[in-house]
Backbone bond lengths (Angstrom), bond angles and torsions (degrees), N, CA, C in turn:
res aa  C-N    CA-C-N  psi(-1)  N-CA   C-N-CA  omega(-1)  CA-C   N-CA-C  phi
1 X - - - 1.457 - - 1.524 109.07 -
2 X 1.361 113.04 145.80 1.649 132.11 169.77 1.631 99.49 -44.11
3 X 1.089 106.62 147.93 1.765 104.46 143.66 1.385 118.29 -110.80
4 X 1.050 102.54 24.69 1.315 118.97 154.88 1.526 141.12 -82.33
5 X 1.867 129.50 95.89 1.085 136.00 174.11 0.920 112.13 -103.54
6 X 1.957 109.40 114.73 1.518 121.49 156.11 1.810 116.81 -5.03
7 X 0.862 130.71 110.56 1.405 152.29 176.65 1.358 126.70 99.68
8 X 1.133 89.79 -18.32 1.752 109.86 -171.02 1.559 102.26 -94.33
9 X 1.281 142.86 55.82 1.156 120.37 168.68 1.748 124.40 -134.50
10 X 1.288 89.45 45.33 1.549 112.22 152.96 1.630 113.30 -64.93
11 X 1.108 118.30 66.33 1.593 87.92 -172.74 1.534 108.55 -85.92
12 X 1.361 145.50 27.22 1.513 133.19 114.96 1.296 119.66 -4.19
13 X 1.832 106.55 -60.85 1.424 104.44 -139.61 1.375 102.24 -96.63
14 X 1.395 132.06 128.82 1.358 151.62 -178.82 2.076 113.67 -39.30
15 X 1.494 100.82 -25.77 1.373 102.00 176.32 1.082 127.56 -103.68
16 X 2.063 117.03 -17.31 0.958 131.20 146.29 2.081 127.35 -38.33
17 X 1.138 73.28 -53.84 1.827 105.50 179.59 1.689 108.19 -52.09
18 X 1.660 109.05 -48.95 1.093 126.39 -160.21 1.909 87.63 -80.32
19 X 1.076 120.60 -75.60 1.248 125.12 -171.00 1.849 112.81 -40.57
20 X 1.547 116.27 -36.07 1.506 119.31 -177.69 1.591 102.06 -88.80
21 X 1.496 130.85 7.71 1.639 134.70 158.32 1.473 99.02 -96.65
22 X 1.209 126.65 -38.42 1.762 123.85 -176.81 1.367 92.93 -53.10
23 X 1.747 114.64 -74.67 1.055 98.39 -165.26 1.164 135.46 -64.25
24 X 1.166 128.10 -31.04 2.068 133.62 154.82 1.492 104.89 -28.91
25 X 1.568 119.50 -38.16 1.348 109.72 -176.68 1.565 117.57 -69.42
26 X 1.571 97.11 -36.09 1.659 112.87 -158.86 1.861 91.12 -81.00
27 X 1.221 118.59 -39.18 1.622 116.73 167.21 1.536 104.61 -46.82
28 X 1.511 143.80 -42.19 1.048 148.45 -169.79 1.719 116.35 -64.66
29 X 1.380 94.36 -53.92 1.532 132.75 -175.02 1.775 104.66 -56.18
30 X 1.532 109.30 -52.73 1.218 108.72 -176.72 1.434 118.63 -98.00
31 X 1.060 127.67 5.05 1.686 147.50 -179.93 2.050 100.57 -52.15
32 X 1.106 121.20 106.40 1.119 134.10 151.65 1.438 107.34 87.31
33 X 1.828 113.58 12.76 1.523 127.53 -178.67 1.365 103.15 -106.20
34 X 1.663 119.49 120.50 1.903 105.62 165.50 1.511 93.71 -93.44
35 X 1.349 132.34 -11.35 1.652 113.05 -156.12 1.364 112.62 -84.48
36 X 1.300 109.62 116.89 1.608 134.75 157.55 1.261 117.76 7.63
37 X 1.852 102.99 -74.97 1.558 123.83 -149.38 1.948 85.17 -84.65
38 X 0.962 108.22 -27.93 2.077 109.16 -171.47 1.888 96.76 -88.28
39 X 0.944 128.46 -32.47 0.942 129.59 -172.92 1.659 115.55 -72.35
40 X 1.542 111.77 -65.48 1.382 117.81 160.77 1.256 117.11 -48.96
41 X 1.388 126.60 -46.41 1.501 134.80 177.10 1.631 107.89 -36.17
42 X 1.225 103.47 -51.06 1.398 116.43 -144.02 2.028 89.28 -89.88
43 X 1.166 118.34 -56.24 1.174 98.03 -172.96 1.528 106.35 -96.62
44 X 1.596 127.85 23.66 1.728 116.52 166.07 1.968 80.15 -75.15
45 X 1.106 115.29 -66.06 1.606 125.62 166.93 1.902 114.62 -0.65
46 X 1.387 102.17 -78.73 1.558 117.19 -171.31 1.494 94.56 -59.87
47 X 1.807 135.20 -53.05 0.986 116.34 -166.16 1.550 126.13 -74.11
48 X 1.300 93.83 -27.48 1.503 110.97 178.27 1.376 118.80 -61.11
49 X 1.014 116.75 -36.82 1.518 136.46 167.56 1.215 116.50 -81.83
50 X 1.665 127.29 -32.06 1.563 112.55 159.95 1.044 143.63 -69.65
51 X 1.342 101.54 -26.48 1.577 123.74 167.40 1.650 121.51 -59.23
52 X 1.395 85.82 -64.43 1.672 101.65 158.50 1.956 112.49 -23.93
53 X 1.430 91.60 -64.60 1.701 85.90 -168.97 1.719 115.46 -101.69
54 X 1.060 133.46 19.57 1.181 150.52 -164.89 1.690 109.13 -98.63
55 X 1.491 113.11 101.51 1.509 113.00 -165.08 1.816 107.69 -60.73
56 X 1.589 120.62 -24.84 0.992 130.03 168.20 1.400 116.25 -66.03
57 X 1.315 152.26 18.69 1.407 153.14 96.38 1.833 121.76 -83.82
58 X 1.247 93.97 35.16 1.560 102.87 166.96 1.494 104.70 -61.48
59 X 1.738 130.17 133.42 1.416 145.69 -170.92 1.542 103.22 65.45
60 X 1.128 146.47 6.78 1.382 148.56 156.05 0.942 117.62 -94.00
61 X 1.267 148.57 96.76 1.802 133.11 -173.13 1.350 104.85 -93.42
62 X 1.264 123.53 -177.42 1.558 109.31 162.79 1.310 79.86 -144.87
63 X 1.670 111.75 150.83 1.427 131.06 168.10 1.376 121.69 -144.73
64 X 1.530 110.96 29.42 1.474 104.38 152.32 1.847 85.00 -150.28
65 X 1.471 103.43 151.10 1.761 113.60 152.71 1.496 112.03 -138.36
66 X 0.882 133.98 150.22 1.375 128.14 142.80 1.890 106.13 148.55
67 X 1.273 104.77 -174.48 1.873 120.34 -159.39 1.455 109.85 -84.06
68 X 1.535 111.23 128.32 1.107 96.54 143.03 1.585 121.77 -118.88
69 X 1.200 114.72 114.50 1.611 117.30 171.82 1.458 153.01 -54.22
70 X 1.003 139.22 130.27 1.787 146.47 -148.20 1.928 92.11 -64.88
71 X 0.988 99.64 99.95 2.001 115.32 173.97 1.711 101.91 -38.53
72 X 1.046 136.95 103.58 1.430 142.51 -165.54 2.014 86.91 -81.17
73 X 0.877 134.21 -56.88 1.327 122.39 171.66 1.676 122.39 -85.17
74 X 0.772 102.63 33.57 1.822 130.42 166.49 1.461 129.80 171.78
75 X 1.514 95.99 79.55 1.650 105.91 -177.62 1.150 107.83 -55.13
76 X 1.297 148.54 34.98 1.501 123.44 165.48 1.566 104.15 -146.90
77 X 1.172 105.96 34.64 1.435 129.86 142.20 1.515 130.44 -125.14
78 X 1.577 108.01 -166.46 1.647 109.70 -170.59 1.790 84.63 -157.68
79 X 1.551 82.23 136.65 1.773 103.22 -177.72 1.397 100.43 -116.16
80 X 1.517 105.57 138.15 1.298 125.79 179.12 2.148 110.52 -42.15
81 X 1.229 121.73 111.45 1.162 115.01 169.35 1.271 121.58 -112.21
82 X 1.433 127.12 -166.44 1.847 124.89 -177.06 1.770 110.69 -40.80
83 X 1.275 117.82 147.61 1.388 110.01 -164.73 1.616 96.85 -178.49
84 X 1.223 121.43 118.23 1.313 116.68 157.39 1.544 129.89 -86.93
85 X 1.114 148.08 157.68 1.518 144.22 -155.45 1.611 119.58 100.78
86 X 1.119 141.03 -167.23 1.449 149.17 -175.71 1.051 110.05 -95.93
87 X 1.411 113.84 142.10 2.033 129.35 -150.49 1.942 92.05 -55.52
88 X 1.223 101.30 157.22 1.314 118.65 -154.63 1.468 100.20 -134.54
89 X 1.247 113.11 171.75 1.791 123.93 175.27 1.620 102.66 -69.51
90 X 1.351 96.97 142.71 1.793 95.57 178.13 1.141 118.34 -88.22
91 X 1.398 133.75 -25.20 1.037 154.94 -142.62 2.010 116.54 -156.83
92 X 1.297 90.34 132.02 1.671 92.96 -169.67 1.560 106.24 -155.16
93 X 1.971 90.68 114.50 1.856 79.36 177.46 1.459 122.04 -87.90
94 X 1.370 115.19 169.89 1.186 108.78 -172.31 1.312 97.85 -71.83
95 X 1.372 120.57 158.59 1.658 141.59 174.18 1.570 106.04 88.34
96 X 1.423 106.70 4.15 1.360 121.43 -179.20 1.264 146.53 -72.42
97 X 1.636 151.44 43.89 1.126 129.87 -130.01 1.392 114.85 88.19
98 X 1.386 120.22 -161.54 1.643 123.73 168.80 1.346 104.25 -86.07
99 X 0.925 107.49 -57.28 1.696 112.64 176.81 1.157 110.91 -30.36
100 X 1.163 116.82 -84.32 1.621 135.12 170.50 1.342 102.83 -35.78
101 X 1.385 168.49 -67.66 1.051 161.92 37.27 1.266 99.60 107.54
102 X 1.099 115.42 -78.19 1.600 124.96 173.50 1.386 124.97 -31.02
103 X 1.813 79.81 -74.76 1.855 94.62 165.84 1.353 145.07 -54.91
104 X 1.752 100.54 -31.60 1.749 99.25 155.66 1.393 124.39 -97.03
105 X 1.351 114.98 -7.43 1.468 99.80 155.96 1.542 136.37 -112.21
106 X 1.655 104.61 14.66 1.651 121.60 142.80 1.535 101.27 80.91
107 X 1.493 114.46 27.05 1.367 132.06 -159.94 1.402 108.48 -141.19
108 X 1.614 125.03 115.75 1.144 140.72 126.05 1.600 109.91 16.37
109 X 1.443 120.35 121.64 1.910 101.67 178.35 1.623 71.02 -153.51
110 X 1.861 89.55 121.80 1.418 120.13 147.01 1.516 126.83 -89.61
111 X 1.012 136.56 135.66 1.426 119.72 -162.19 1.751 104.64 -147.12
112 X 0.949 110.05 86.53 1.472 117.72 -161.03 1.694 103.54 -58.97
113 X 1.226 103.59 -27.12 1.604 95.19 -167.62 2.217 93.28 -139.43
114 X 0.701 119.51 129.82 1.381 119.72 179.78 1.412 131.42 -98.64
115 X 1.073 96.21 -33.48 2.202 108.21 154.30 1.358 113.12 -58.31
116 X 1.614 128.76 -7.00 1.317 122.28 167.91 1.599 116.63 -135.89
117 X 1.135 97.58 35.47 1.726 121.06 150.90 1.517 111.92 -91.81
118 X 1.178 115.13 120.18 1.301 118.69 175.51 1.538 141.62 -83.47
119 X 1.438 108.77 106.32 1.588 118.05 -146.25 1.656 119.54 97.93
120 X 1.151 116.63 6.86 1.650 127.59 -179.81 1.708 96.41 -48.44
121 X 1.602 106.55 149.01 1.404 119.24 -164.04 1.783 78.21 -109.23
122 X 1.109 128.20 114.78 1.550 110.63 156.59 2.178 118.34 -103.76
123 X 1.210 94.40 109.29 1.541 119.73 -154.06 1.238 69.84 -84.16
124 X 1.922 145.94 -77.30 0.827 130.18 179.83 1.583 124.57 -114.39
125 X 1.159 109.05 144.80 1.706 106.44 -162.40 0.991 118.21 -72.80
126 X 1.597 120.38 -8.59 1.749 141.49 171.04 1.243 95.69 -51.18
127 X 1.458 125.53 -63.36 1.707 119.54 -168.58 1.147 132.25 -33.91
128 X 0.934 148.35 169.62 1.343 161.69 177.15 1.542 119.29 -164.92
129 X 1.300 128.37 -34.16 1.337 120.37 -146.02 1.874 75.66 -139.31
130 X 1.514 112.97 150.06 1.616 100.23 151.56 1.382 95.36 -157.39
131 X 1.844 117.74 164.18 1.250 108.05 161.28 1.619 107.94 -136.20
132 X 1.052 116.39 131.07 2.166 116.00 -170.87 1.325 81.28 -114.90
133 X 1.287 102.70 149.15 1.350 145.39 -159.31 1.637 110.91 -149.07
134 X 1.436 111.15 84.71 1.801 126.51 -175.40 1.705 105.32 -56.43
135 X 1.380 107.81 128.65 1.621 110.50 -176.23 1.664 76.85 -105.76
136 X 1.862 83.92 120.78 1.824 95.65 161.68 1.585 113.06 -109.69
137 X 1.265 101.08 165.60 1.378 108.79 171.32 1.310 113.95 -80.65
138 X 1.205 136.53 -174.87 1.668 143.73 169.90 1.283 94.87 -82.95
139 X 1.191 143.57 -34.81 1.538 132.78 162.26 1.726 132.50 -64.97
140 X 1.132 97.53 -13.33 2.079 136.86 172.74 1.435 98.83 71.77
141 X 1.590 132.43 33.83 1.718 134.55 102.41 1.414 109.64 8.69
142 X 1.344 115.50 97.63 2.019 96.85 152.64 1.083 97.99 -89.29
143 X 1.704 92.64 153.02 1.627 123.27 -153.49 1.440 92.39 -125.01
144 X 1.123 114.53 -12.55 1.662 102.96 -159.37 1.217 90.03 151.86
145 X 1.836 117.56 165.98 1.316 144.03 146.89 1.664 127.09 -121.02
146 X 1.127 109.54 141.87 1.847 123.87 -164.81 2.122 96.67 -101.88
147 X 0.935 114.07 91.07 1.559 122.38 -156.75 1.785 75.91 -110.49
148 X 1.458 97.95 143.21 1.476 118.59 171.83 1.704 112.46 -150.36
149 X 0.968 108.90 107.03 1.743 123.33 -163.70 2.177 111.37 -89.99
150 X 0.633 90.46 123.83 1.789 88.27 170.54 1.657 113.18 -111.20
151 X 1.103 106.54 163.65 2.050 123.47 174.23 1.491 84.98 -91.35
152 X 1.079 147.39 43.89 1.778 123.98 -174.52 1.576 87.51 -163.64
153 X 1.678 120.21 120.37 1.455 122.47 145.88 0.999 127.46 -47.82
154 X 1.312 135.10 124.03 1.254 146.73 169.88 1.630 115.48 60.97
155 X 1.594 96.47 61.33 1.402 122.81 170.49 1.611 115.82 -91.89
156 X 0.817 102.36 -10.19 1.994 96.48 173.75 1.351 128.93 -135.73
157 X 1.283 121.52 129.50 1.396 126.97 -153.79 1.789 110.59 -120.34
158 X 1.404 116.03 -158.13 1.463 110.60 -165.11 1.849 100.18 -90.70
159 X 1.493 109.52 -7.28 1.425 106.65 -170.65 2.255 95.84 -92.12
160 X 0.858 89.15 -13.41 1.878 115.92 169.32 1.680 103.73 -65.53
161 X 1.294 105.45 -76.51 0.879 135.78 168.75 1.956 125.79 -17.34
162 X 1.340 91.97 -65.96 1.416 124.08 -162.61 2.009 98.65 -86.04
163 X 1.341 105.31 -37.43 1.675 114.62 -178.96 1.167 89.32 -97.06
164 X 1.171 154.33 -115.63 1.636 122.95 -162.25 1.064 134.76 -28.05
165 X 1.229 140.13 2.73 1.340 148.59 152.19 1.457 131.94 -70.46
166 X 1.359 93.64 -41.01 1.280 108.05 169.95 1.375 110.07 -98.15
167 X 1.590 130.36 16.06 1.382 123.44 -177.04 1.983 97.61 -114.71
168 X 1.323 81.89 -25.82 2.190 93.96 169.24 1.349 113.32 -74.82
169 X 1.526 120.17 -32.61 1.770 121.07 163.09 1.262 99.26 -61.27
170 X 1.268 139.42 -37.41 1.647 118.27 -137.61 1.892 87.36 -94.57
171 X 1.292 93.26 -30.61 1.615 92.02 -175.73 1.598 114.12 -78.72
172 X 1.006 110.98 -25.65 1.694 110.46 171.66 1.739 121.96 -78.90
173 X 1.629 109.06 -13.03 1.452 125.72 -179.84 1.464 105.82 -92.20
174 X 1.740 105.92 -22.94 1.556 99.70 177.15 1.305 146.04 -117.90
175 X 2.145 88.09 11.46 1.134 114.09 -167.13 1.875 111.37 -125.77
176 X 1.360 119.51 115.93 1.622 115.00 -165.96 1.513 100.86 -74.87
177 X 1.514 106.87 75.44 1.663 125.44 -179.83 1.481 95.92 -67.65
């Protein structure tokens, strides 16, 4: 595979760079796996931990990653799925929070500051900054959202943005969500 993601191909830039090695990893990660719960596991895991050590989010920390999934006996929520960081909300309706938010309006939400989002769920009070990322289907079904939270305002940007986006396709193309 390329390390090359559609928007991202500055490779100058140190976060560009960083995001087209994530995904080479997450191509690795999901190679010959359809299952859901191993799949999310594995890369809420890889990202959570790359971020973590990656000098290119130096003063940004992140301390939550991971899924929450489309409630199969109540589609108009999202149930807590694989996720690294400190126990989290189990349950999230759509129009809810960012999460919620995300999922009914099928849109990417950067949120530089999260105490002035209106209706914000704070699962943990560390947060400040978050960005969810809606896993669609090929039919544009939300399936779920890939939510990644930081202790730091205005920790995630369009190069954030653009590599988790394309790391929530790769997981919805390789996973029988």
């Amino acid at each position: 595979m390329s390390s090359f993601i559609p928007g991202l191909n500055d490779t100058l830039n140190p976060k560009a760079k960083f995001y087209a090695d994530l995904a080479m990893q997450c191509t690795g990660l999901l190679q010959g796996q359809r299952n859901p719960v191993t799949n999310t596991a594995n890369i809420s895991s890889l990202v959570y931990h790359a971020m973590q050590e990656t000098p290119v989010r130096e003063g940004k920390p992140v301390n939550w990653a991971g899924f929450y999934l489309r409630n199969a006996s109540k589609p108009n929520s999202l149930l807590l799925g694989p996720f690294q960081g400190k126990p989290a909300c189990t349950e999230i309706e759509f129009g809810k929070g960012v999460c919620g938010t995300a999922a009914s309006d099928g849109k990417c939400m950067v949120v530089k500051n999260v105490h002035e989002f209106p209706g914000h769920i704070a699962c943990d009070a560390a947060s400040k900054s978050e960005i969810v990322v809606p896993l669609r289907a090929a039919d544009g079904k939300i399936l779920g959202v890939f939510d990644i939270d930081s202790s730091e305002v205005d920790a995630f940007d369009d190069y954030d943005r653009i590599g988790l986006e394309a790391i929530a396709n790769m997981i919805v193309e390789a996973s029988d969500l």
